[in-house]
Residue frames relative to the residue before (quaternion, step in Angstrom):
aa qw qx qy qz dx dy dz
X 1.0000 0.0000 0.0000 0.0000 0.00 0.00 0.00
X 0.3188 -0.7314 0.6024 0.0240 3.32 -1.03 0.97
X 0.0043 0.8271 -0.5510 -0.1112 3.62 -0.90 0.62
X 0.1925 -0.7482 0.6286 -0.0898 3.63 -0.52 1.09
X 0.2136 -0.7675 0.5929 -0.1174 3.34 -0.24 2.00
X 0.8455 -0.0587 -0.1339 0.5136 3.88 -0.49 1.15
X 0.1122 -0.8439 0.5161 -0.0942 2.77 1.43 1.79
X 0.7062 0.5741 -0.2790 0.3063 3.71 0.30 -1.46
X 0.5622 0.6953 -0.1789 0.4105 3.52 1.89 -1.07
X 0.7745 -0.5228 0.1839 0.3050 3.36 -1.10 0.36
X 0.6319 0.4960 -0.1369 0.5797 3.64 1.30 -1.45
X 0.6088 0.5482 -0.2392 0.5212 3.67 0.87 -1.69
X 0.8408 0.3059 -0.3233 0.3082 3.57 -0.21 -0.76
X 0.3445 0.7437 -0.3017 0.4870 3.44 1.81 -0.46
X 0.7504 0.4094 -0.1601 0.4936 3.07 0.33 -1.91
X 0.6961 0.4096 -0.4241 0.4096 4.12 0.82 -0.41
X 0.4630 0.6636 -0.4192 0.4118 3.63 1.35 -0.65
X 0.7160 0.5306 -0.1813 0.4158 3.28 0.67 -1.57
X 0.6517 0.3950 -0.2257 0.6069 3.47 0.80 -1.18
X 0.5983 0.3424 -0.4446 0.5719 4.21 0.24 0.35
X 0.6056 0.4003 -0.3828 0.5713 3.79 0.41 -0.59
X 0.6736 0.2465 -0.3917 0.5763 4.61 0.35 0.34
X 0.6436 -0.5636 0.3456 0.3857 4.07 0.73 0.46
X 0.4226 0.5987 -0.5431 0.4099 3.73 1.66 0.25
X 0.1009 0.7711 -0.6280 0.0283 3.04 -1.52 1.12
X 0.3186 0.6938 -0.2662 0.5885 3.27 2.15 -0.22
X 0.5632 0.6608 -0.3352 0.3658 3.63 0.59 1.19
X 0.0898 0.7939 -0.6012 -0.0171 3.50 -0.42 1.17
X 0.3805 -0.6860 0.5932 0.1809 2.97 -1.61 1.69
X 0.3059 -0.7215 0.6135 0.0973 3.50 -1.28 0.24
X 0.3000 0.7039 -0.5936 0.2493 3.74 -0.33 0.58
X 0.7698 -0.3250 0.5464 0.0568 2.83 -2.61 -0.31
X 0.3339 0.7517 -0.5687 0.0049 3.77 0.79 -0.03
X 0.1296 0.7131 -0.6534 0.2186 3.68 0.29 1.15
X 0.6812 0.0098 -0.2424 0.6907 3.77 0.84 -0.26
X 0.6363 -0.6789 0.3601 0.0675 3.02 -0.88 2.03
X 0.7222 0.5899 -0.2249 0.2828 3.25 1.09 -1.38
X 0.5549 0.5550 -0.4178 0.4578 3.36 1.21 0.05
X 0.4931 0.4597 -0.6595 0.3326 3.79 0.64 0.25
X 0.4777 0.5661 -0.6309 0.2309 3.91 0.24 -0.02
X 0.6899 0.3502 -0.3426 0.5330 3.92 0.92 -1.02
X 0.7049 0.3883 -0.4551 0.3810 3.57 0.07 0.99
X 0.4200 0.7527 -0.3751 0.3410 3.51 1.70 -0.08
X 0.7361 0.2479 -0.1356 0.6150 3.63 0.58 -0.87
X 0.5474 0.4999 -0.4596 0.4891 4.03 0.74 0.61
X 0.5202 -0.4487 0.7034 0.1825 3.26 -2.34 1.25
X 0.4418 0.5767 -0.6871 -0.0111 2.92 -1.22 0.83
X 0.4940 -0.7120 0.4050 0.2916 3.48 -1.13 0.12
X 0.8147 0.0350 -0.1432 0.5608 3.28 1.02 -0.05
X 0.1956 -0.5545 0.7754 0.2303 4.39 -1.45 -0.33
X 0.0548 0.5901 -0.8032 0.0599 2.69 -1.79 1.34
X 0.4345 -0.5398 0.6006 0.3988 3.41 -1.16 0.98
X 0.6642 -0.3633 0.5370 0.3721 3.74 -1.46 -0.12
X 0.9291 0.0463 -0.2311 0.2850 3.53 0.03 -1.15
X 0.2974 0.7619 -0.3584 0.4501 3.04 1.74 0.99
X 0.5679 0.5463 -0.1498 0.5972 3.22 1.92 -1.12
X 0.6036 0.5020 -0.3128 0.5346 3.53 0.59 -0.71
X 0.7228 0.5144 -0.2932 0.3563 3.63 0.03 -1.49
X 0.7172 0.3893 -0.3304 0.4743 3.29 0.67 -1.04
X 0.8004 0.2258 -0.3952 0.3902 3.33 -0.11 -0.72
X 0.4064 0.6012 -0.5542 0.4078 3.47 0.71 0.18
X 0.6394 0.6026 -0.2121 0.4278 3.74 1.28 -0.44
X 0.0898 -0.8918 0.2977 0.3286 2.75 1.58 -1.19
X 0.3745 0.6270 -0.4797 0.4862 2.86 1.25 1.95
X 0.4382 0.4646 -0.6178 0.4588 3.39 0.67 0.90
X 0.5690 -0.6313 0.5158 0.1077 3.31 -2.12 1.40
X 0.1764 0.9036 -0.3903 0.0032 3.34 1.67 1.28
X 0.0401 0.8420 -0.3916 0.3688 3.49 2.12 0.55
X 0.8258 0.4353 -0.1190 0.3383 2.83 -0.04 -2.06
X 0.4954 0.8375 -0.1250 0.1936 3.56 1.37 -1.09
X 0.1878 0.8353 -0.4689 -0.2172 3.56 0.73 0.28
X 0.7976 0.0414 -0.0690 0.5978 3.76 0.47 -0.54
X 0.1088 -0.8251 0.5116 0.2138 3.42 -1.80 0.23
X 0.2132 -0.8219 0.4797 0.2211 3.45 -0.74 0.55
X 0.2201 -0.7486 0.6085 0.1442 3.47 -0.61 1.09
X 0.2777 0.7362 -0.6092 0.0984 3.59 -0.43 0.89
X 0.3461 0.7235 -0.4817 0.3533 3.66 1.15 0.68
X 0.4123 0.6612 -0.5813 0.2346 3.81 -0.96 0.67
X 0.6371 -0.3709 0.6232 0.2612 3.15 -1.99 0.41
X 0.1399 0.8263 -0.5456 0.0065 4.03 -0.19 0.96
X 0.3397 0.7655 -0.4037 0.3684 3.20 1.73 -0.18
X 0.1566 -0.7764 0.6014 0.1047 4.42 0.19 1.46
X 0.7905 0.3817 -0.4418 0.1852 3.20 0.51 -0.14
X 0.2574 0.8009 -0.3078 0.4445 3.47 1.80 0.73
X 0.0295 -0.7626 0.5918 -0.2595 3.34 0.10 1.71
X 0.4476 0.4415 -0.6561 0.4174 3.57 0.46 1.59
X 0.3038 -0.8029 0.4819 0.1755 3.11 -0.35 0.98
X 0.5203 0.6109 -0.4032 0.4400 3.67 1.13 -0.85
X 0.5208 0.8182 -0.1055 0.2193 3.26 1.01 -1.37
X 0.6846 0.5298 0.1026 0.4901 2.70 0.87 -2.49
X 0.7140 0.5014 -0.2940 0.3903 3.21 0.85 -1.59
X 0.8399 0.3126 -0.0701 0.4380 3.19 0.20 -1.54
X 0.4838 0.4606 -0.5108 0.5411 3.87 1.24 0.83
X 0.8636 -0.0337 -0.0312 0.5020 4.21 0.73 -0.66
X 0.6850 0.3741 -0.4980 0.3779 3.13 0.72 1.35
X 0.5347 0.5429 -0.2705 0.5884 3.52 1.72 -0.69
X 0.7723 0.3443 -0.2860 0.4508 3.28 0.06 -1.13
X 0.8106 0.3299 -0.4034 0.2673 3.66 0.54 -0.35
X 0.3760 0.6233 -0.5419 0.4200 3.62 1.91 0.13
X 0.6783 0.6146 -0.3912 0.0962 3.52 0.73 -0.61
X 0.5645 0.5644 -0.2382 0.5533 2.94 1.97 -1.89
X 0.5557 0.5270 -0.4859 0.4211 4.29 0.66 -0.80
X 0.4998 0.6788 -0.3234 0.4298 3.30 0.50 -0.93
X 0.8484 0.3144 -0.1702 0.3904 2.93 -0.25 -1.58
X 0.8640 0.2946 -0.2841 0.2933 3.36 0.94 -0.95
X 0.0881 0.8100 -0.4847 0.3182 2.83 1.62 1.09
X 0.8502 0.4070 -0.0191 0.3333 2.54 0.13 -2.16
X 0.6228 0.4937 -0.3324 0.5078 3.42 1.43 -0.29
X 0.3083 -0.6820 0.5355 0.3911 3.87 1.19 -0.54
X 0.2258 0.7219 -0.6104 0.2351 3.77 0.76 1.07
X 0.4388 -0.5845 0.6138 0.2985 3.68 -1.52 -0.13
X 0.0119 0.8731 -0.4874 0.0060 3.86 -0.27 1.38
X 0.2070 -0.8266 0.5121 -0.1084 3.28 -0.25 1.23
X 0.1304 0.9025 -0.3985 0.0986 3.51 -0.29 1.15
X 0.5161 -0.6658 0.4341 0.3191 3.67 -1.05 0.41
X 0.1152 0.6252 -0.7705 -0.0466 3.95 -0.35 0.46
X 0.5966 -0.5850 0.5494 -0.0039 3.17 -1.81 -0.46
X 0.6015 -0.6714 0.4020 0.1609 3.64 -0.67 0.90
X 0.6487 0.3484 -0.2147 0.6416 2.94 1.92 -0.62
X 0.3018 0.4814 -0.7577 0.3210 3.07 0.06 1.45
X 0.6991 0.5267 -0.3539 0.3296 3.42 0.60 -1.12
X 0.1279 -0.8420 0.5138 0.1030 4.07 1.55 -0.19
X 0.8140 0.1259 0.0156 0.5669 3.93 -0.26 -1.54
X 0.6448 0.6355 -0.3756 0.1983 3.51 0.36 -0.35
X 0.1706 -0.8328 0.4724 0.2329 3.72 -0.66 0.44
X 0.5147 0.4214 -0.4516 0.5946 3.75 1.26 0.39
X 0.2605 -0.7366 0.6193 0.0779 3.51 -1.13 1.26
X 0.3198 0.7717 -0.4910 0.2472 3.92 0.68 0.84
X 0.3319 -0.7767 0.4726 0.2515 3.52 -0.49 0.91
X 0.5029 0.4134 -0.6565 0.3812 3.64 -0.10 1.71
X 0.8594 -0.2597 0.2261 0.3779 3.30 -2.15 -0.02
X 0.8483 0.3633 -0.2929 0.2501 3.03 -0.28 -1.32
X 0.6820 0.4282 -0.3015 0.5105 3.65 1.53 0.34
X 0.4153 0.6538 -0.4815 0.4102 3.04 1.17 0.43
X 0.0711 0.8586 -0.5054 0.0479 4.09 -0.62 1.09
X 0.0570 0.8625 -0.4614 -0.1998 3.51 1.01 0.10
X 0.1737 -0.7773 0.5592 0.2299 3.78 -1.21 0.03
X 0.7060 0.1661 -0.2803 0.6288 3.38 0.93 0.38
X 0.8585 -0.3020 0.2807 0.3049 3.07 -2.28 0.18
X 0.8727 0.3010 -0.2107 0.3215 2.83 1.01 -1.31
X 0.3898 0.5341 -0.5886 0.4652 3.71 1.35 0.03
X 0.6386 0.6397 -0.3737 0.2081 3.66 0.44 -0.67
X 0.6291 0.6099 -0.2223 0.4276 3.03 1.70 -1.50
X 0.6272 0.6520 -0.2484 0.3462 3.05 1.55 -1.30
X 0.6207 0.5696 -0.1467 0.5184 3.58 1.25 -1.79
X 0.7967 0.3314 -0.3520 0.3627 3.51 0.44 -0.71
X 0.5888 0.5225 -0.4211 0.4505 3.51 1.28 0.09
X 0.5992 0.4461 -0.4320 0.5052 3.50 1.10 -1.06
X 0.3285 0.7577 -0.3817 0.4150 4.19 0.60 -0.01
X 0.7217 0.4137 -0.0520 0.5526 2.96 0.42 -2.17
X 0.7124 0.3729 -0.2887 0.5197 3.73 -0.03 -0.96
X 0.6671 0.4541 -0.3742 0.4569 3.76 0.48 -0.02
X 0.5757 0.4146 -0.3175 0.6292 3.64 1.45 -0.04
X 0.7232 0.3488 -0.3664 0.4702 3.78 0.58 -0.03
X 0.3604 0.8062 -0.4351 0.1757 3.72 1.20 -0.40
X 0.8910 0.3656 -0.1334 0.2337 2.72 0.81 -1.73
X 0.6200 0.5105 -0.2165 0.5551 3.15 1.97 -0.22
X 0.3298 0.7402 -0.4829 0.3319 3.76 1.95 0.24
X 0.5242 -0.6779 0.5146 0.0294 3.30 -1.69 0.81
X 0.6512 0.0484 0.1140 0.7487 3.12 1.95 -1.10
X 0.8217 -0.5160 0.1947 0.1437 2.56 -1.75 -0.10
X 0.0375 0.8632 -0.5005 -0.0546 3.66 0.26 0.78
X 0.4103 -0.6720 0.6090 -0.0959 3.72 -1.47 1.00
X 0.1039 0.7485 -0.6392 0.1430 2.93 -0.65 0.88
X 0.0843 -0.9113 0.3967 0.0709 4.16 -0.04 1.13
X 0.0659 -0.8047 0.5633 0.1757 3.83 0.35 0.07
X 0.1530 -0.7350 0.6599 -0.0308 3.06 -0.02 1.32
X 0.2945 -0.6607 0.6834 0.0991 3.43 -1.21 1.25
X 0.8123 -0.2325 0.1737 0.5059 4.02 -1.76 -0.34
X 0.2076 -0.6634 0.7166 0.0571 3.42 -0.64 1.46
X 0.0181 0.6041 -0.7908 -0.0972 3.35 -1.81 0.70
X 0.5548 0.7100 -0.4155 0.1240 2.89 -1.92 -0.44
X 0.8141 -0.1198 0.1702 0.5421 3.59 -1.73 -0.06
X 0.9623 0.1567 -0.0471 0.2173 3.96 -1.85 0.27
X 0.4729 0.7516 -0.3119 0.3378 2.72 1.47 0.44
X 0.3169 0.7409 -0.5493 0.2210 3.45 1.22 -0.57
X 0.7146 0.5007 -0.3705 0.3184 3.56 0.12 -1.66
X 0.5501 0.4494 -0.5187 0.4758 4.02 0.30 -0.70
X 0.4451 -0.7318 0.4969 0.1394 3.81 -0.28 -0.28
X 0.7540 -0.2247 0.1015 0.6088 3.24 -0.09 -1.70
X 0.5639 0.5948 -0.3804 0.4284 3.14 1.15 1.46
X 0.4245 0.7296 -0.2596 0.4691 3.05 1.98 0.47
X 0.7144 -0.5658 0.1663 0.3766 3.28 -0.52 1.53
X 0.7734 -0.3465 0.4473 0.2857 3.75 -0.85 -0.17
X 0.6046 0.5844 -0.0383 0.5398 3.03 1.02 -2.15
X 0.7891 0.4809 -0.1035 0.3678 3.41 0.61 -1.11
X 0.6236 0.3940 -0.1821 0.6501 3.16 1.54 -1.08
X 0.6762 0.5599 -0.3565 0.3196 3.74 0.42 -0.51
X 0.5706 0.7045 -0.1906 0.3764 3.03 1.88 -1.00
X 0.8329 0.3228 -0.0835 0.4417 2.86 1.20 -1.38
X 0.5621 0.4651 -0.3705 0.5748 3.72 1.65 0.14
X 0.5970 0.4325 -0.4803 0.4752 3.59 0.96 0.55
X 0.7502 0.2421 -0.4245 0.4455 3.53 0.82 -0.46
X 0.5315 0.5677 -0.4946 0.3879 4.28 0.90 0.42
X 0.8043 -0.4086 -0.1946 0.3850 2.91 0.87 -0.52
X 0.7373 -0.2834 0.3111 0.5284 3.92 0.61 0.87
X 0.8036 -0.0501 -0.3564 0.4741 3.39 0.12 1.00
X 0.3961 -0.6583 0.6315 0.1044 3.42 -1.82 0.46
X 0.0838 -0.8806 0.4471 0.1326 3.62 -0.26 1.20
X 0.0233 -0.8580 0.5064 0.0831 3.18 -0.58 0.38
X 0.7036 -0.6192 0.1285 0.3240 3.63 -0.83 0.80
X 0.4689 -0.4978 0.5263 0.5053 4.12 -0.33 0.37
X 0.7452 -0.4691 0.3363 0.3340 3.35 -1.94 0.17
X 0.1178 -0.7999 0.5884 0.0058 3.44 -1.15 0.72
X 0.9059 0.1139 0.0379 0.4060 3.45 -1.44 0.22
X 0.8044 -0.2721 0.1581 0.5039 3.35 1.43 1.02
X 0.6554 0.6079 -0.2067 0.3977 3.28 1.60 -0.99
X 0.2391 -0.7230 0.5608 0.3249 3.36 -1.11 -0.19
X 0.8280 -0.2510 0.1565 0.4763 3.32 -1.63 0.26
X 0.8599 0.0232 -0.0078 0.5098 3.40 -1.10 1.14
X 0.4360 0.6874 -0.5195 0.2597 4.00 0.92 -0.28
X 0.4445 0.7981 -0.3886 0.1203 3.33 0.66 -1.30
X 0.0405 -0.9366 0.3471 0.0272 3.53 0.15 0.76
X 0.0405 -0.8166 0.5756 -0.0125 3.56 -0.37 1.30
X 0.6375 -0.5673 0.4593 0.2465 3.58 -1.86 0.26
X 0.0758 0.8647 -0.4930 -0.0600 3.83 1.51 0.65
X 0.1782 -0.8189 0.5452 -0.0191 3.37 -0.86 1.20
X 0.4156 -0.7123 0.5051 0.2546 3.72 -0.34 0.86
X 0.4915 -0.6775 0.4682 0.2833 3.72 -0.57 1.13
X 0.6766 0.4248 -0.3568 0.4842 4.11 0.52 -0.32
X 0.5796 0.3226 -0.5020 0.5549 3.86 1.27 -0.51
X 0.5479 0.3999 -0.6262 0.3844 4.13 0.02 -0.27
X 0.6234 0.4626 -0.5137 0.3653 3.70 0.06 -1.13
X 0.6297 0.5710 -0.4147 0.3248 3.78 0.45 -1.57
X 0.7878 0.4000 -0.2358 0.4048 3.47 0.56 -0.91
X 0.4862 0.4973 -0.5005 0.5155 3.32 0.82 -0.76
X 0.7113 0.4857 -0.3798 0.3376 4.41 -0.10 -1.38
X 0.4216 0.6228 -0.5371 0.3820 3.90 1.36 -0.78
X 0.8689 0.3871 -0.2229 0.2133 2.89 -0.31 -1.84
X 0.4717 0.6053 -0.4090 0.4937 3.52 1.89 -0.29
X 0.7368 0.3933 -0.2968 0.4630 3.68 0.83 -0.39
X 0.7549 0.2990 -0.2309 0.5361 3.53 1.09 0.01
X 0.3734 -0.8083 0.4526 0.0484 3.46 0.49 1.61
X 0.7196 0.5071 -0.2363 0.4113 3.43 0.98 -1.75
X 0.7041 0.4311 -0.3238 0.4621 3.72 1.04 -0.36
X 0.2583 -0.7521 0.5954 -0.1148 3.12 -1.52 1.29
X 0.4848 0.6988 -0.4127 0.3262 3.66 -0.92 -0.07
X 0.3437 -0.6342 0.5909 0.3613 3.52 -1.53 -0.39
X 0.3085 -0.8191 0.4837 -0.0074 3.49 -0.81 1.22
X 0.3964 -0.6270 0.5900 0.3187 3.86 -1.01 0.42
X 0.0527 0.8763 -0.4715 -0.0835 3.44 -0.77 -0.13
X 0.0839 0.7374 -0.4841 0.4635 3.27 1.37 1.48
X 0.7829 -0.2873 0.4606 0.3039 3.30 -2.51 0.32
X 0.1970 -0.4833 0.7747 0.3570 3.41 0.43 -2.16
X 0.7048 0.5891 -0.1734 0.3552 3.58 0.56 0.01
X 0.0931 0.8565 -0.5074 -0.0184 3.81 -0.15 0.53
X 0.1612 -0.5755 0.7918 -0.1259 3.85 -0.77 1.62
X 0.6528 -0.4457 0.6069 0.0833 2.20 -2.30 1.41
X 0.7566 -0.3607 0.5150 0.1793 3.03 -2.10 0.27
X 0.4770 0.6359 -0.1888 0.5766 3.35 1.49 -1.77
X 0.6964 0.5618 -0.2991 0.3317 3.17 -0.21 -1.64
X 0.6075 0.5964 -0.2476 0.4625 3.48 0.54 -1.42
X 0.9330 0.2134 -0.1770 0.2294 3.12 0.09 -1.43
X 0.2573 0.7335 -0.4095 0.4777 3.14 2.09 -0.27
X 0.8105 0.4773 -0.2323 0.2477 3.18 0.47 -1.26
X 0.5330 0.6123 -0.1380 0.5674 3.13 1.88 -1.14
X 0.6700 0.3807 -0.2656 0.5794 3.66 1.04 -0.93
X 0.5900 0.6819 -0.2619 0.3440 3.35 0.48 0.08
X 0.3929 0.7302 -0.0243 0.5584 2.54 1.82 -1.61
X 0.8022 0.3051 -0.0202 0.5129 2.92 -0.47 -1.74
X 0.1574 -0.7617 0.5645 0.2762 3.93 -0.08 -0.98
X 0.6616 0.1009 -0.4284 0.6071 3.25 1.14 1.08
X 0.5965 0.5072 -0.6105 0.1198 3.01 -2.10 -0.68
X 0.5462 -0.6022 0.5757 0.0871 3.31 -1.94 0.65
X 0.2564 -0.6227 0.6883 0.2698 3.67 -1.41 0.31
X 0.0982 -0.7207 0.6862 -0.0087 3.19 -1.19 1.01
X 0.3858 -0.7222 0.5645 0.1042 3.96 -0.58 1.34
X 0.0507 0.7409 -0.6660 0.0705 3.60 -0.95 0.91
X 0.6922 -0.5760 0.3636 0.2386 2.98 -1.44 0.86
X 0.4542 -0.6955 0.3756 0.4110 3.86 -0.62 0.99
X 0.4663 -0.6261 0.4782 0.4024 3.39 -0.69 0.43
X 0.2410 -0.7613 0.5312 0.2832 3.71 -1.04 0.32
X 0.2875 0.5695 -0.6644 0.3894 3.89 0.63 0.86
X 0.7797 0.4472 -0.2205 0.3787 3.48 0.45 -1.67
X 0.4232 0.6772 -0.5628 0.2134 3.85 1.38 0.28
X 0.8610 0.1830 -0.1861 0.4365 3.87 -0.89 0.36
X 0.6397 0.5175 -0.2934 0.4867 3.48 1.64 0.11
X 0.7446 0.4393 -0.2491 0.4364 3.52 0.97 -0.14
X 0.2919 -0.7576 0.5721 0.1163 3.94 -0.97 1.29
X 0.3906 -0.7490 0.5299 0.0748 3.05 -0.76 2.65
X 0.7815 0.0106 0.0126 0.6236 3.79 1.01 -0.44
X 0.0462 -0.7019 0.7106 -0.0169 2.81 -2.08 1.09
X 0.0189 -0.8609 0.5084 0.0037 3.19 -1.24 0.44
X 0.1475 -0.8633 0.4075 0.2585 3.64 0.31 0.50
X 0.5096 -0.6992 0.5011 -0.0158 2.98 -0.88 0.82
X 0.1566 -0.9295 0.3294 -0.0550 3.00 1.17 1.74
X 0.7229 0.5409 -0.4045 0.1454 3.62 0.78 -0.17
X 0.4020 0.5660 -0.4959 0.5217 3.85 1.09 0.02
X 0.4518 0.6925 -0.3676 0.4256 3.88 0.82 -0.40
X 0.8574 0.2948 0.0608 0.4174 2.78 0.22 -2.02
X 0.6329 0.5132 -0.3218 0.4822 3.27 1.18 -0.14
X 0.3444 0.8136 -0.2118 0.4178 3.27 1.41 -0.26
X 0.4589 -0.6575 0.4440 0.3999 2.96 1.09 -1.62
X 0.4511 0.6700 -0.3725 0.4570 3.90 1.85 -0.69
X 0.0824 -0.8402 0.5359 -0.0036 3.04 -0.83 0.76
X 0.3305 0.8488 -0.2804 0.3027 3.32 1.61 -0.33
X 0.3125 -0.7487 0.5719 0.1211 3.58 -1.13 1.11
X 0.1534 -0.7950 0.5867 -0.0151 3.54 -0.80 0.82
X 0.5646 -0.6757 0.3830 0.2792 3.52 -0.94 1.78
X 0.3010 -0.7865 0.4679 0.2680 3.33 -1.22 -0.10
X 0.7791 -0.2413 0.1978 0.5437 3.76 -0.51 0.63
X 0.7878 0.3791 -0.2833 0.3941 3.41 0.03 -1.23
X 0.7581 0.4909 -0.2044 0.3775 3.25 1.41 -1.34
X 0.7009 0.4240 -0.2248 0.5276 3.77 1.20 -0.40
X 0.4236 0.5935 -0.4402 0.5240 3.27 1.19 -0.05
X 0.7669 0.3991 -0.3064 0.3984 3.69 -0.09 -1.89
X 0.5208 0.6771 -0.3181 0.4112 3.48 1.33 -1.38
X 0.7324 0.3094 -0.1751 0.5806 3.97 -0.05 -1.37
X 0.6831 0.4931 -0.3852 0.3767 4.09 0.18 -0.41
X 0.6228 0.4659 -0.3520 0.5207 3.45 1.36 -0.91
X 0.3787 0.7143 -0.3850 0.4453 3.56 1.46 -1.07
X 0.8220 0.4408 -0.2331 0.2752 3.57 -0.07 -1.87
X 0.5108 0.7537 -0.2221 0.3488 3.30 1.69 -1.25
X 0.7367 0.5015 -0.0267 0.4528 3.06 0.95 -1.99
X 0.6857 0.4369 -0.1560 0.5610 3.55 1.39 -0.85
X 0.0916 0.8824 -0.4397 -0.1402 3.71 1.44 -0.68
X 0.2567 0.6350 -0.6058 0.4048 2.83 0.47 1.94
């Protein structure tokens, strides 16, 4: 049995698609269906069981879940929504709740595999997975850092395997539900076919128009990586999980206009909430990756973009 924590979510449900495409069907997803619409990314998915989250918690907090039975977990549940400034909130959705499930699969000798986040690294312009680059700018890169923290104090005395992923710009499939937290890719798509242009922000942080430069990762190479580390038990640690690459903003939409054979880029003004809170570039910093032992090629803008857009067509969502 496999457990897959914000199954119903964007990365998580990917990762169950993927894990039914290798004959896993022995899978229970765990989530939130407080906004309903995510049973659509569980409609066409094997799983064996739904647990609400805090149904999941309770019990084994009881210590009546059949965590025996368990062979690996993925912790990809959380509150990713950065612009969410309850801290109380934050805390106890991806730092409380996930000391617990570590915990548990401590104590159970499970494999725990988890989502942190690119925004730990917030202000920083070296993308290297230790302290002294670690800058968060909101609550939640914070929520994200202070757990990957924690799991760096249990490393050395860990039994098994623990994960830690920094996923970097996820596109792709199932996202609709996150809203105005859905990828770029996603939002460009759909303001080219309403109404023919795609706006993107005036220069920022040094940048020019649309330069802004991020690490856009294709949602099946996160899944790809996240499944390595299922196949290599013996590896541990917190990991980047990005291209190694950094495309423009532009980039995106070139691509997206492309796509489409029409629409325009239309520059707007940076917003000034998002002054000192928003990361003009990323880049992961693939080599703790690669030393590891991953070995794995990863699509570029142009290619995961056209890839997930033809996707959208077919899915006319």
């Amino acid at each position: 049995m496999i457990i897959v924590t914000g199954g119903a979510g964007f990365i998580g449900s990917n990762l169950i698609k993927a894990l039914n495409k290798r004959g896993e069907t022995d899978v229970i997803a765990v989530d939130n269906l407080e906004n309903g619409i995510k049973f659509k990314n569980l409609a066409d998915l094997q799983i064996c069981d739904y647990l609400d989250k805090e149904e999941f918690l309770a019990t084994a907090d009881k210590g009546a879940f059949p965590f025996a039975r368990v062979k690996a977990v993925f912790h990809l549940g959380a509150c990713s929504d950065t612009t969410e400034w309850d801290g109380r909130y934050m805390m106890r959705n991806n730092f409380t709740y996930s000391k617990k499930l570590l915990h548990a699969c401590e104590e159970h000798q499970i494999p725990f595999i988890y989502a942190s986040s690119a925004a730990t690294y917030g202000g920083s312009e070296t993308f290297v997975e230790k302290p002294e680059f670690e800058k968060p700018l909101n609550i939640y890169g914070y929520s994200k850092l202070l757990f990957d923290q924690y799991t760096r104090r249990v490393f050395p005395k860990a039994g098994t395997q623990i994960v830690g992923l920094r996923y970097f710009n996820v596109y792709g499939p199932r996202e609709s539900h996150k809203g105005s937290m859905a990828s770029v890719a996603y939002h460009f798509y759909n303001q080219v076919r309403q109404d023919g242009k795609i706006r993107l922000f005036e220069g920022s942080g040094g940048f020019k128009d649309g330069e802004q430069q991020r690490d856009f990762i294709s949602v099946t190479d996160a899944v790809e990586i996240t499944l390595w580390f299922l196949e290599h038990p013996e590896v541990s640690g917190i990991f980047n999980a990005g291209t190694g690459r950094s495309q423009t903003f532009n980039d995106v939409a070139s691509a997206v206009i492309n796509h489409h054979k029409t629409g325009e880029i239309e520059y707007i003004p940076f917003p000034a909430h998002l002054a000192g809170k928003y990361q003009s570039y990323t880049r992961a910093d693939l080599s703790k990756l690669r030393a590891a032992g991953c070995d794995l090629e990863f699509k570029t803008v142009e290619q995961g973009v056209s890839e997930y857009l033809k996707w959208l067509d077919a899915s006319g969502k």
